[in-house]
Structure formats: C-alpha cells, structure tokens
VEXKOLPA-788569 format. One line per field, with one value per residue: residue in one letter; x negated, y, z of N, C-alpha, C in turn; residue number from 1. Coordinates in pm, 1 decimal. Example, Ala and Ser with C-alpha at 12.3 -4.5 7.8 and 13.67 -1.06 7.14 Angstrom:
<sites>
nulum: c(A_S)
n.xx: c(-1319.0_-1285.0)
n.yy: c(-569.0_-225.0)
n.zz: c(780.0_708.0)
ca.xx: c(-1230.0_-1367.0)
ca.yy: c(-450.0_-106.0)
ca.zz: c(780.0_714.0)
c.xx: c(-1320.0_-1290.0)
c.yy: c(-330.0_3.0)
c.zz: c(780.0_787.0)
lumgu: c(1_2)
</sites>
This chain:
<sites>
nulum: c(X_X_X_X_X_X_X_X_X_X_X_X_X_X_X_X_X_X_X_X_X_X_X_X_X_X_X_X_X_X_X_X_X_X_X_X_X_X_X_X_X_X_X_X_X_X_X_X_X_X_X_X_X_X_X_X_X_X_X_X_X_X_X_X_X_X_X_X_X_X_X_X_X_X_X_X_X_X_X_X_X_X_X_X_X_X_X_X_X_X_X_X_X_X_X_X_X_X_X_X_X_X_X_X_X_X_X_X_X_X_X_X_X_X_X_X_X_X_X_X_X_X_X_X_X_X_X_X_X_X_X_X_X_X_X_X_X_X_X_X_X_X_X_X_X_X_X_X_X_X_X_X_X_X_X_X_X_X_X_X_X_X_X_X_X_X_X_X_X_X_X_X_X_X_X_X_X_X_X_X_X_X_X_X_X_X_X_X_X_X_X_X_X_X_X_X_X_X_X_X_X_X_X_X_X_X)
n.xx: c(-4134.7_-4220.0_-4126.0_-4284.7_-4535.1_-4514.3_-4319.5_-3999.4_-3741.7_-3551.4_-3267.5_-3112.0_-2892.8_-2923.4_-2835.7_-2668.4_-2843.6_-2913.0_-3104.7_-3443.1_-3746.3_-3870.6_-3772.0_-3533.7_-3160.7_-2870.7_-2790.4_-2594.1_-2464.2_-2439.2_-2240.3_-2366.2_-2263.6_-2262.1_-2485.7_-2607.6_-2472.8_-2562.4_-2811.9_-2879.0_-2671.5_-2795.7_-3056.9_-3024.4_-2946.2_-3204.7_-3461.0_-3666.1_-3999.8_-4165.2_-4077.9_-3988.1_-3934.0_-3722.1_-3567.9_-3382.6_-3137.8_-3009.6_-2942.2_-2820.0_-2832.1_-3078.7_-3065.6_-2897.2_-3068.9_-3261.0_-3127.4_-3065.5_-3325.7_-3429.6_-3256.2_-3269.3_-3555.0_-3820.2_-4222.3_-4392.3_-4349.8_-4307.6_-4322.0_-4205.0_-4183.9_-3953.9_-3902.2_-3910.5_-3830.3_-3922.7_-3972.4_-3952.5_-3728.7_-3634.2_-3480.3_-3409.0_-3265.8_-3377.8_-3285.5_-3277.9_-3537.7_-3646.3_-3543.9_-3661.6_-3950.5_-3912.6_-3847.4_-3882.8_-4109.8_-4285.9_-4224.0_-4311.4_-4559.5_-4687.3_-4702.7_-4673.9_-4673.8_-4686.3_-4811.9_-4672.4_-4484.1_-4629.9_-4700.7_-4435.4_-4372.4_-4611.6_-4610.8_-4819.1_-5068.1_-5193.3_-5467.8_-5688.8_-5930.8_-6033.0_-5804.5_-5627.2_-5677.7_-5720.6_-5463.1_-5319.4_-5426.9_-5298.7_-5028.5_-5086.2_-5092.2_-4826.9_-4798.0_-4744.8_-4927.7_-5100.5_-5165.1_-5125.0_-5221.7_-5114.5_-5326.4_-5223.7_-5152.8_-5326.0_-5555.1_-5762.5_-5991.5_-6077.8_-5880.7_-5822.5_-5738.1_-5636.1_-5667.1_-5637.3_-5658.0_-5607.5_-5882.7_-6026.2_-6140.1_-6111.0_-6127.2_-6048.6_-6101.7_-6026.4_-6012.9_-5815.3_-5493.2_-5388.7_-5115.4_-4731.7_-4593.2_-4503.8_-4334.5_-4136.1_-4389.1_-4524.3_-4286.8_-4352.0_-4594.0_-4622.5_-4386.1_-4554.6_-4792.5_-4651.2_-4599.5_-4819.0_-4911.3_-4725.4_-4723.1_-5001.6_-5230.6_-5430.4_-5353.9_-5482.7_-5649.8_-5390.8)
n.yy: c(-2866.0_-2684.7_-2739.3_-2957.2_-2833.2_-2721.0_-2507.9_-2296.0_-2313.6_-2178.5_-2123.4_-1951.5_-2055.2_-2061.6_-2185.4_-2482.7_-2758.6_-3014.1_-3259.9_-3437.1_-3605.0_-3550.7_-3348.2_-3107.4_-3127.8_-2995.4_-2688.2_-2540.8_-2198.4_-1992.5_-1749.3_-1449.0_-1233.9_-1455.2_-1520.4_-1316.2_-1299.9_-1524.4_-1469.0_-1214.8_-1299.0_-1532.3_-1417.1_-1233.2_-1363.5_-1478.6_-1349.1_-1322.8_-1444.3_-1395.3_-1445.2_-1670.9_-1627.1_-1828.4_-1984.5_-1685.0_-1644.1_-1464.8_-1125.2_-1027.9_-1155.7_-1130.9_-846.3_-853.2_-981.6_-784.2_-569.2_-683.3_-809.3_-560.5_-430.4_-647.2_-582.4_-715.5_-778.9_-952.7_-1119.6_-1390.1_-1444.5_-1686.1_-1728.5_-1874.4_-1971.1_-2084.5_-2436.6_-2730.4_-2918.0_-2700.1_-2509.2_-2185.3_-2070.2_-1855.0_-1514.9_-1302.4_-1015.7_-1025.2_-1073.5_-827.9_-707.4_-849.7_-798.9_-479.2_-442.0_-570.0_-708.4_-494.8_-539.9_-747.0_-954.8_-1123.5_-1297.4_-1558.7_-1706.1_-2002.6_-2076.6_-2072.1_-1884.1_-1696.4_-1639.6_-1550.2_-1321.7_-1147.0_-1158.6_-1222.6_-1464.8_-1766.4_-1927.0_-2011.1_-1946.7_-1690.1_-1590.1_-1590.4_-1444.8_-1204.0_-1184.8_-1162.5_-929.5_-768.5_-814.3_-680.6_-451.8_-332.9_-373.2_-575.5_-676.2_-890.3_-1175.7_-1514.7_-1741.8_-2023.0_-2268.5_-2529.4_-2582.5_-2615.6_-2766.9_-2939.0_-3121.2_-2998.4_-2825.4_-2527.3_-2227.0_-1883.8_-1654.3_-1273.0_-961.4_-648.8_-575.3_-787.5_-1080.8_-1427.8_-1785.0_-2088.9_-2457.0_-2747.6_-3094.8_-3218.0_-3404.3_-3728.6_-3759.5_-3791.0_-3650.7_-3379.2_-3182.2_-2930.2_-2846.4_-2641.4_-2479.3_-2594.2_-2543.8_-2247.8_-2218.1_-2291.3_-2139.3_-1913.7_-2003.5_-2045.5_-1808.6_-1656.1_-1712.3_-1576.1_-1600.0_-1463.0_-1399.7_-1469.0_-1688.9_-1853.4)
n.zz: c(110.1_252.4_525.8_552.8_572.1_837.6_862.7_887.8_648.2_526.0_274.8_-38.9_-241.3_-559.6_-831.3_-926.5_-1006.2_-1222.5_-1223.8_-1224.4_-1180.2_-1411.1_-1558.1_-1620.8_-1665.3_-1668.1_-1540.9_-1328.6_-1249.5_-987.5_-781.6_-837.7_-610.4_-407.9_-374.3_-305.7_-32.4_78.0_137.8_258.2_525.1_645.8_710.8_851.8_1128.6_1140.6_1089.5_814.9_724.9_555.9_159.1_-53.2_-421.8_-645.1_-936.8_-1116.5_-1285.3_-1473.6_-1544.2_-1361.9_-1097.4_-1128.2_-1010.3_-759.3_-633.6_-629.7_-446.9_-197.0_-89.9_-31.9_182.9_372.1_404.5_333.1_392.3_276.9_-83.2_-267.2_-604.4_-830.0_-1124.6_-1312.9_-1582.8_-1812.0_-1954.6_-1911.7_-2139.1_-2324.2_-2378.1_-2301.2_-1999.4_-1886.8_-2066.7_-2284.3_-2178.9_-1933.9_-1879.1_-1948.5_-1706.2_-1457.6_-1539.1_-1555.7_-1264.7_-1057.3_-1060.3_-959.2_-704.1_-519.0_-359.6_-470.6_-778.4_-973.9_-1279.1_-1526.8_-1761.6_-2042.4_-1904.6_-1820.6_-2082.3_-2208.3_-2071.7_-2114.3_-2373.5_-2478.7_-2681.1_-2518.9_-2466.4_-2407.6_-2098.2_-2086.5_-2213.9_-2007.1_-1840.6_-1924.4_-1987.2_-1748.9_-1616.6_-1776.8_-1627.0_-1391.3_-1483.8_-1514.5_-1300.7_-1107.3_-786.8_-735.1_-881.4_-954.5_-1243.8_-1328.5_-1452.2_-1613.8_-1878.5_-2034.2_-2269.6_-2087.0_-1857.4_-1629.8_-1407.4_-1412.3_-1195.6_-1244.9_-1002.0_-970.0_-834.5_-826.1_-755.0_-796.6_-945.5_-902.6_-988.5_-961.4_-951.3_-1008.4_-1015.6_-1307.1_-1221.2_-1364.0_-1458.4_-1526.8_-1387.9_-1335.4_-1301.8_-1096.7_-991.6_-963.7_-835.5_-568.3_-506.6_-479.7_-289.4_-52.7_-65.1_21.9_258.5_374.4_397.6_519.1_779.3_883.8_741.4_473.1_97.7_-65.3_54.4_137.3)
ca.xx: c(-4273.5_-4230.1_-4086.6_-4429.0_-4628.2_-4485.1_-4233.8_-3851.4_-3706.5_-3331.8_-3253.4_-3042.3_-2929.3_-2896.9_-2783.7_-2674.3_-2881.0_-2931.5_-3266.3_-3543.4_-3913.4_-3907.8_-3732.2_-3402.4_-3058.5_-2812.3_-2777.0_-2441.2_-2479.3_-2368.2_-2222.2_-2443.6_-2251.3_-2240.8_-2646.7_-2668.2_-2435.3_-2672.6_-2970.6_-2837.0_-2677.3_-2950.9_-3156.1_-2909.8_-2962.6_-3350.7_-3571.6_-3803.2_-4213.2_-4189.8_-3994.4_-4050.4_-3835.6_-3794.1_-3534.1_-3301.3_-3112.9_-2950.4_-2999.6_-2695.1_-2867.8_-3182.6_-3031.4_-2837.6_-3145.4_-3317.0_-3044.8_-3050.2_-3452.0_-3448.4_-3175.1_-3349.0_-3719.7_-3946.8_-4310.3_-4421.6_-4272.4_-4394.9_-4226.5_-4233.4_-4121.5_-3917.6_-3832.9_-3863.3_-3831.0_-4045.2_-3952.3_-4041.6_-3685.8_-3610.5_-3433.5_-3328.1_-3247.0_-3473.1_-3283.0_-3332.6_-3670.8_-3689.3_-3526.7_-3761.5_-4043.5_-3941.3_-3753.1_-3894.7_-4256.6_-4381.2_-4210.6_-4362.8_-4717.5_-4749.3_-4643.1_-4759.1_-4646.2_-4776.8_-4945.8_-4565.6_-4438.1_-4686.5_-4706.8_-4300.0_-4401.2_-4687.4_-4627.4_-4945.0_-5082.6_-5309.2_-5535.7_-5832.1_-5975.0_-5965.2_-5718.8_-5550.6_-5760.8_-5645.0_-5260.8_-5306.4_-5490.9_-5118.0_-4874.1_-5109.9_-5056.0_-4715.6_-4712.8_-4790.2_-5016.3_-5143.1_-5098.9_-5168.5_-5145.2_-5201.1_-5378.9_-5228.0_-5125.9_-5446.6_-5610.4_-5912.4_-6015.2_-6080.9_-5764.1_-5879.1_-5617.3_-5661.5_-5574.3_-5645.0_-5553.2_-5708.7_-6003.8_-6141.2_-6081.3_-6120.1_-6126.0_-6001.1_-6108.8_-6013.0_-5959.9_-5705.9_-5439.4_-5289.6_-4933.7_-4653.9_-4449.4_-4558.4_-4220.8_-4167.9_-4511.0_-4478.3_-4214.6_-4403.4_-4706.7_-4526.3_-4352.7_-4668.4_-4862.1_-4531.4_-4538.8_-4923.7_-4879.4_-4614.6_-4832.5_-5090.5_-5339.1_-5446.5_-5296.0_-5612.1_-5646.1_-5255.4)
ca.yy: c(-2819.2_-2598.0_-2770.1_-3065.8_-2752.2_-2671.8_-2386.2_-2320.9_-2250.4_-2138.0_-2148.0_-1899.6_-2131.1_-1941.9_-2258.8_-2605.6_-2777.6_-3172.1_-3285.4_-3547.5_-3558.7_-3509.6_-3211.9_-3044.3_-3181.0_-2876.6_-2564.2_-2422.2_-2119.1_-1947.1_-1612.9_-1340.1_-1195.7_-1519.2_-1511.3_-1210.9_-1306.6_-1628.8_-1443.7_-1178.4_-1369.9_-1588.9_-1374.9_-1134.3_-1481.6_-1507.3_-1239.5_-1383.0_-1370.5_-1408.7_-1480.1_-1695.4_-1658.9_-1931.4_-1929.0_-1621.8_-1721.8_-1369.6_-1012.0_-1000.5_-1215.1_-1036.9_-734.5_-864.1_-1015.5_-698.9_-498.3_-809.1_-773.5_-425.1_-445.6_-714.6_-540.9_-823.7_-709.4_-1027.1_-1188.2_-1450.1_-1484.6_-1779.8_-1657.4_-2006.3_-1929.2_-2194.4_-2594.6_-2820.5_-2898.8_-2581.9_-2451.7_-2082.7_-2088.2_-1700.9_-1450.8_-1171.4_-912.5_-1076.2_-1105.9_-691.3_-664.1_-900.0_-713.5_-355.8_-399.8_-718.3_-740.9_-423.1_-526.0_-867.9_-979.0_-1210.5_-1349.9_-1759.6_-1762.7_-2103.2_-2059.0_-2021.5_-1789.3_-1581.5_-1538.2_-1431.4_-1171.1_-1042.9_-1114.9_-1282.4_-1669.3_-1767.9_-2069.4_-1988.3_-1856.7_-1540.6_-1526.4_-1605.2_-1292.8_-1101.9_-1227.6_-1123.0_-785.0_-676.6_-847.6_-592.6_-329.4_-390.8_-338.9_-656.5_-629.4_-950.0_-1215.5_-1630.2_-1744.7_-2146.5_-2350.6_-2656.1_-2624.9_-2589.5_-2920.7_-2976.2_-3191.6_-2903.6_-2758.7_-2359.1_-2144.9_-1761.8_-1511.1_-1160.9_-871.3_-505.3_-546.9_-933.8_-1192.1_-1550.3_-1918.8_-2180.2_-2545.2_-2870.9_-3207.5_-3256.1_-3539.0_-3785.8_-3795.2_-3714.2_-3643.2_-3283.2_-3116.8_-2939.3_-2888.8_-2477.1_-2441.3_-2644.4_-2466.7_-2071.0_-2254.7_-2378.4_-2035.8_-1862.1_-2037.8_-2016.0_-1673.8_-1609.8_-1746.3_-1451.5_-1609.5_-1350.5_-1446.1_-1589.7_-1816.4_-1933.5)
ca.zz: c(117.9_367.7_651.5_579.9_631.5_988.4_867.7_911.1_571.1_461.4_136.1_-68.5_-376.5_-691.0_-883.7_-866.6_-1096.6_-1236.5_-1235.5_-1171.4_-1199.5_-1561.1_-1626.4_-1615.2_-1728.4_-1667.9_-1472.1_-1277.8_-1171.9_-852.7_-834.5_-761.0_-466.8_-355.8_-376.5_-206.4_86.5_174.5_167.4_392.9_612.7_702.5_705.2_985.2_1212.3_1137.4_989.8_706.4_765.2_402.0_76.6_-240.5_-498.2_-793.2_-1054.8_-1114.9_-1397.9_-1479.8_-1474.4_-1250.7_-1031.5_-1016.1_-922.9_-629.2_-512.1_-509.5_-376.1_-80.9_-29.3_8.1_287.0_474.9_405.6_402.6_279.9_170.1_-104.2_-364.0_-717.7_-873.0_-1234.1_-1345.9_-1694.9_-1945.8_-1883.9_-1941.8_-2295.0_-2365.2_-2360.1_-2197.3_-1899.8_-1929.9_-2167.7_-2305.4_-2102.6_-1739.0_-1845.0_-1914.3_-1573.5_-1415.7_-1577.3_-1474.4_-1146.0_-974.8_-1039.9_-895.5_-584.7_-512.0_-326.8_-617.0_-919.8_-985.1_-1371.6_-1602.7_-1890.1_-2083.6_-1852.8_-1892.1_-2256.8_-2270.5_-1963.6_-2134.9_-2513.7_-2600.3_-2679.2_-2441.2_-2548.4_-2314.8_-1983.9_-2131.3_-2251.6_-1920.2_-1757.7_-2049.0_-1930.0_-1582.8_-1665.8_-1842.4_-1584.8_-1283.2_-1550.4_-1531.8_-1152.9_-1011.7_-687.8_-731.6_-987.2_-1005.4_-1335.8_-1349.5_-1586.2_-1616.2_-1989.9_-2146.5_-2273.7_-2022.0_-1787.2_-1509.3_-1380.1_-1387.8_-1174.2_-1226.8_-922.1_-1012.3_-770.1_-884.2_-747.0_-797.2_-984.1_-846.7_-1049.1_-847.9_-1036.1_-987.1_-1176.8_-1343.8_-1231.7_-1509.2_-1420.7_-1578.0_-1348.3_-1278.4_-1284.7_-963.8_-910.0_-943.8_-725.6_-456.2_-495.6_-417.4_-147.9_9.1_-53.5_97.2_401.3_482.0_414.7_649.8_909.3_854.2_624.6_353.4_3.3_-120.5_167.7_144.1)
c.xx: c(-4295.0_-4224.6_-4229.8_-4482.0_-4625.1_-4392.6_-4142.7_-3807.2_-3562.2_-3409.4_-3153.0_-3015.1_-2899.5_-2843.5_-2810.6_-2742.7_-2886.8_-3082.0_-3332.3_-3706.6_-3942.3_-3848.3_-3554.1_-3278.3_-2991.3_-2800.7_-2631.1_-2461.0_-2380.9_-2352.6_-2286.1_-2392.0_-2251.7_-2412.2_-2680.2_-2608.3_-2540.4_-2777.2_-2949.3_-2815.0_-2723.2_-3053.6_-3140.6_-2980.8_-3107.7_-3437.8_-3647.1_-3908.6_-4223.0_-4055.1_-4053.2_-3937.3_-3865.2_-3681.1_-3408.0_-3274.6_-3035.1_-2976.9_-2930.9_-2756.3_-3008.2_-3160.3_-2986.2_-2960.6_-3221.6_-3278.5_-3055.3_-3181.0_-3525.4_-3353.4_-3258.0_-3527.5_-3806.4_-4071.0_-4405.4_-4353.5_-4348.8_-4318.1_-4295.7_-4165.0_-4033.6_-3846.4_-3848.8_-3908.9_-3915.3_-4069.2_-3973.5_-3907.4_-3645.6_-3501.6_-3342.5_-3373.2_-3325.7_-3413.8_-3296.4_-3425.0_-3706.6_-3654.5_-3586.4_-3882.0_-4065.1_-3894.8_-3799.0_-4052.1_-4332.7_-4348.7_-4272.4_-4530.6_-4815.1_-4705.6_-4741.9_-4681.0_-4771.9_-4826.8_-4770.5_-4497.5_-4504.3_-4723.1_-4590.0_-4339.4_-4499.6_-4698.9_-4707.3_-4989.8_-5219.5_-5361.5_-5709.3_-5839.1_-5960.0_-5954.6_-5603.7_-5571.6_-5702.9_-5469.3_-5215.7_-5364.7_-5328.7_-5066.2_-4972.6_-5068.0_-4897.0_-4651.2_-4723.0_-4858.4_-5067.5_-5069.3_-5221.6_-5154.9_-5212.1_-5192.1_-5346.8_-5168.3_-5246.0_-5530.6_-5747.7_-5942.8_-6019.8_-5962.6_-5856.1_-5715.1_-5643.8_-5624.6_-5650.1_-5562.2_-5677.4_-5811.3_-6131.8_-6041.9_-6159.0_-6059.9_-6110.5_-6029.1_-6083.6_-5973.7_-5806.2_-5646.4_-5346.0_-5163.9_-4842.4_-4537.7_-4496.2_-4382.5_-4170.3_-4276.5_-4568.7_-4426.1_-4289.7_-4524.8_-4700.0_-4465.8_-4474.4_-4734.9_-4751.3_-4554.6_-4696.8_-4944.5_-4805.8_-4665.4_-4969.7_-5206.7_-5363.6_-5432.0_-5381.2_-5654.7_-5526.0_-5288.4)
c.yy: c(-2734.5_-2634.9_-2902.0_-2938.6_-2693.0_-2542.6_-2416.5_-2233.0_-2227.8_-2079.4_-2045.7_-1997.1_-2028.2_-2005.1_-2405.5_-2676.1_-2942.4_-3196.0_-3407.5_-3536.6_-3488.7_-3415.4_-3182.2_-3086.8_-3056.2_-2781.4_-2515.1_-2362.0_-2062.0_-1837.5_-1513.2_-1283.7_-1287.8_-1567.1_-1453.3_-1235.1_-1451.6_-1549.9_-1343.8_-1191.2_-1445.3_-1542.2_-1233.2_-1197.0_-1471.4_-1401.5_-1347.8_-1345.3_-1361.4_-1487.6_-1500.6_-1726.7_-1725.6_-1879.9_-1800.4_-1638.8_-1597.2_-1256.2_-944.7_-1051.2_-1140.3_-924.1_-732.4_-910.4_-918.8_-579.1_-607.4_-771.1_-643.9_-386.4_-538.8_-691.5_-632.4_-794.3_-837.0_-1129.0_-1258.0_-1521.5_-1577.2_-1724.4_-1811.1_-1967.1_-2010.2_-2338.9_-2634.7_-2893.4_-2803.4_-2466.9_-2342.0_-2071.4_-1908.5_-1621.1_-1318.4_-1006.1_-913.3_-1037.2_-927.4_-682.3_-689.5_-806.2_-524.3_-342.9_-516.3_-719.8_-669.7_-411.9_-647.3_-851.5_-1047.4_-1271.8_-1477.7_-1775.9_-1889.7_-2027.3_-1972.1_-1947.0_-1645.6_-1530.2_-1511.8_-1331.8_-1075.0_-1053.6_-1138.3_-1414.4_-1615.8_-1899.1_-2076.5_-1941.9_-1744.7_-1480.5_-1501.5_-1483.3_-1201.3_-1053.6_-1142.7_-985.7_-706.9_-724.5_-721.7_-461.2_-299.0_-357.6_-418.8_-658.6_-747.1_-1069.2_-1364.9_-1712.0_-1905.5_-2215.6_-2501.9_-2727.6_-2592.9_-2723.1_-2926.3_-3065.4_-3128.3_-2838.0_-2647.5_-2314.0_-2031.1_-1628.6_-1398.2_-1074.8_-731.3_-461.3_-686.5_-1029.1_-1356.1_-1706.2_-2005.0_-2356.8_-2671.8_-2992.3_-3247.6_-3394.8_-3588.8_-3810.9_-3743.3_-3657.2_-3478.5_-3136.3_-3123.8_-2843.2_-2699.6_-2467.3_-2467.0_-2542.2_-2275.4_-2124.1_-2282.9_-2237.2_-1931.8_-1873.0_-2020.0_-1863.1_-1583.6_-1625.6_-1628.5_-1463.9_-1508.0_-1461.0_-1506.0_-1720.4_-1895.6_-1996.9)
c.zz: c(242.9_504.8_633.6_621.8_764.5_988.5_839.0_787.8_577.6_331.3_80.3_-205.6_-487.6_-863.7_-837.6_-1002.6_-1117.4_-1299.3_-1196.8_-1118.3_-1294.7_-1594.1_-1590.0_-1724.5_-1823.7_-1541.9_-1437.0_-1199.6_-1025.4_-876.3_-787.7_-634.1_-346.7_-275.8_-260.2_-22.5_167.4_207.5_297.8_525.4_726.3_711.3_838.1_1085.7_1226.2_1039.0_941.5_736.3_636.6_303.5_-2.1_-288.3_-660.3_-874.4_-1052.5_-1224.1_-1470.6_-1472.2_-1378.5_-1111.8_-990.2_-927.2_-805.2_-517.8_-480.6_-458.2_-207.2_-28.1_-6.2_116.5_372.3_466.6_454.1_333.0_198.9_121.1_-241.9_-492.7_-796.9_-1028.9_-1379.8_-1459.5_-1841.5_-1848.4_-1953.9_-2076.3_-2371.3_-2405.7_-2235.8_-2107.9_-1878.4_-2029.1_-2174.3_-2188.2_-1930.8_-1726.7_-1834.5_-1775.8_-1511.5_-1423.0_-1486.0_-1351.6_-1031.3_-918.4_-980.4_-739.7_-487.1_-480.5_-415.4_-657.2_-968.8_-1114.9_-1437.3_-1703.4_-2030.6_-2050.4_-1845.3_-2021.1_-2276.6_-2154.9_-2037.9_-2283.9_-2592.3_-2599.2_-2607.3_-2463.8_-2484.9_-2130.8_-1956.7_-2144.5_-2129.5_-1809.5_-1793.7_-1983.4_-1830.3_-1543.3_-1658.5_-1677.2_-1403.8_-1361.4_-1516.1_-1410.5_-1050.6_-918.3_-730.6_-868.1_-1001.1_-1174.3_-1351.5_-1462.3_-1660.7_-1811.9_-2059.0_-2128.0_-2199.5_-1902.5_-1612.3_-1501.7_-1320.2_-1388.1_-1220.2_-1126.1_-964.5_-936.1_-868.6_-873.4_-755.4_-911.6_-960.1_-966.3_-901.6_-930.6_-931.2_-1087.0_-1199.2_-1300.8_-1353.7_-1428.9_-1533.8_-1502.3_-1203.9_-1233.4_-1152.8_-892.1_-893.0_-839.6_-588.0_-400.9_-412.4_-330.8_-76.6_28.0_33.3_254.4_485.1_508.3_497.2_771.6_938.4_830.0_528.5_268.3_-76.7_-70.3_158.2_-47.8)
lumgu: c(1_2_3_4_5_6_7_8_9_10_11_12_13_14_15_16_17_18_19_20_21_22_23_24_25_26_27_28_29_30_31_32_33_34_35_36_37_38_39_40_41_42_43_44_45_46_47_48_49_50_51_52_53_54_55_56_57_58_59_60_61_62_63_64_65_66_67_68_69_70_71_72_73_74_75_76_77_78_79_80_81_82_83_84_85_86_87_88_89_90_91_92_93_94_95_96_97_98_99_100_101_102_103_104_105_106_107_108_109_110_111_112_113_114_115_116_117_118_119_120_121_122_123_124_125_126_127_128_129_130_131_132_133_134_135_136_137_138_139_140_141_142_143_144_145_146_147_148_149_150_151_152_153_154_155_156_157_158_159_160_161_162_163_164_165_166_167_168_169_170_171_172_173_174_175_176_177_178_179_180_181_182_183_184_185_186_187_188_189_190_191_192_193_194_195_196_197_198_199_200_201_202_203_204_205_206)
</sites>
C-alpha cells in the first residue's frame, strides 16, 4: 500500500503469520527484542515521517514497541488496533489489551479500530451510528487524540466511517462493496492514511 502510494516503507515484523484473503490460519510470533531491534535499526538508517502500527500480539511486545518509539521519537503514529480475526476469534489476551489501553493509546495520532475492536476497547455493543459515536467518545476519554472507528460490520448498504477528534466529529459514507474478500482491508487502509500523512496532509485529509 504504501510503496503504490509513492512512499518508502520498512517493515518491523512482529509475526510470521499464514494467511489468504479470507482470514488467518496461524500466527508465529517473533521475539520482542527481536521487534525492537528492526524497528530501531531501520529506523538509525532512515528516520520515519510516520508510523503505523498493526498487530502486537503480546504485552511483551507492546512494551518493546513503546520503549523503541520513544527512542526513535516519531510524532506521528497511526494504530491500527488488530485484535480479533475475522471469525470473530481474539487475536490477544485481555492483559495486552489493558496495556494497549493504558500505555499505547494516549500516545498515538490515531486509532482505526472496526466495529469488534472497538467494543473489547471500550466494553460496549455497538449496533448503530451512535452507538459508534458513543465508542469513540470513551476510546478519546481514554486518551486517544483522535480516533477512526469503521463501519463495515453493521448491516447497511452505506458504508458510515466515524472520525472523532475532541473537537469535531466527521461521517465519511460510501457504498458498500459485495465482496468477500475484505480481509486485509484495515491494515491497508492505516497504511494508506500513514503514508499520506507523512507527506504533510492533515489526518482528515490522509
């Protein structure tokens, strides 16, 4: 995604995973110091204009990454919060997710949880508009500066995004496409807003 959009990414991996379109096989993780030394590293060689980070699968893992992004001080960074699959199983464990919660989120430009990611972040069913306002209300409470929360699990024909920073809140609509083969389509999206962002679009514009 990044390199179609005209930008030079590096990659820190944070697992090796088996996958397709449709969803996720299995997961082998990498070892957190091993995390932290890519990101470093490459990041020694090339300062970051920006960082998006997708799955941390650990609370070992978060921590190294933000022991890592507080050494290489990059100020914008865009969390993708990749925590259950697409089957609707969770991807990490209730105590990542506290760490996530208190140690991650209030450091981030913005937070792009789905519709399931944001009800284990903020604890409540969301089954509306909003309720998705509602969602994104808590996860600024919380610390967030900014906060996407997209719509793509709610039965409607209009794909309604929600951004919400502390002083606006913005609808973003479009039609829904029939596919199934949407897995992916997160990650792409925080890469894509990442990279126009790095370019020095404001985060509404990327």
């Amino acid at each position: 995604t990044v390199t179609s959009l005209g930008s030079y990414a590096m990659t820190a991996v944070t697992a090796v995973t088996s996958q397709n379109t449709t969803g996720v096989k299995s997961i082998a993780p990498i070892t957190p110091r091993e995390i932290s030394k890519q990101i470093e590293f490459t990041s020694k060689d090339i300062k970051p204009d920006a960082v998006k980070i997708g799955m941390l699968h650990s609370a070992n893992v978060i921590n190294v990454v933000i022991k890592s992004l507080n050494k290489i001080n990059v100020k914008k960074i865009i969390l993708d919060p990749v925590m259950v699959a697409k089957g609707g199983a969770k991807l990490i464990d209730n105590y990542s997710i506290k760490i996530l919660k208190s140690k991650l989120i209030n450091k981030v430009s913005l937070i792009t949880p789905n519709i399931p990611e944001a009800e284990i972040l903020t604890k409540t069913k969301i089954h509306s508009i909003n309720d998705m306002v509602y969602a994104a209300k808590l996860l600024i409470s919380l610390g967030a500066k900014n906060v996407l929360i997209k719509g793509g699990h709610l039965k409607s024909k209009i794909m309604k995004d929600i951004f919400l920073s502390k002083n606006e809140i913005s609808i973003f609509k479009n039609r829904k496409i029939n596919t199934k083969n949407t897995h992916g389509t997160g990650c792409t999206l925080s890469s894509a807003i990442a990279t126009y962002y790095s370019c020095g679009k404001t985060l509404k514009k990327s």
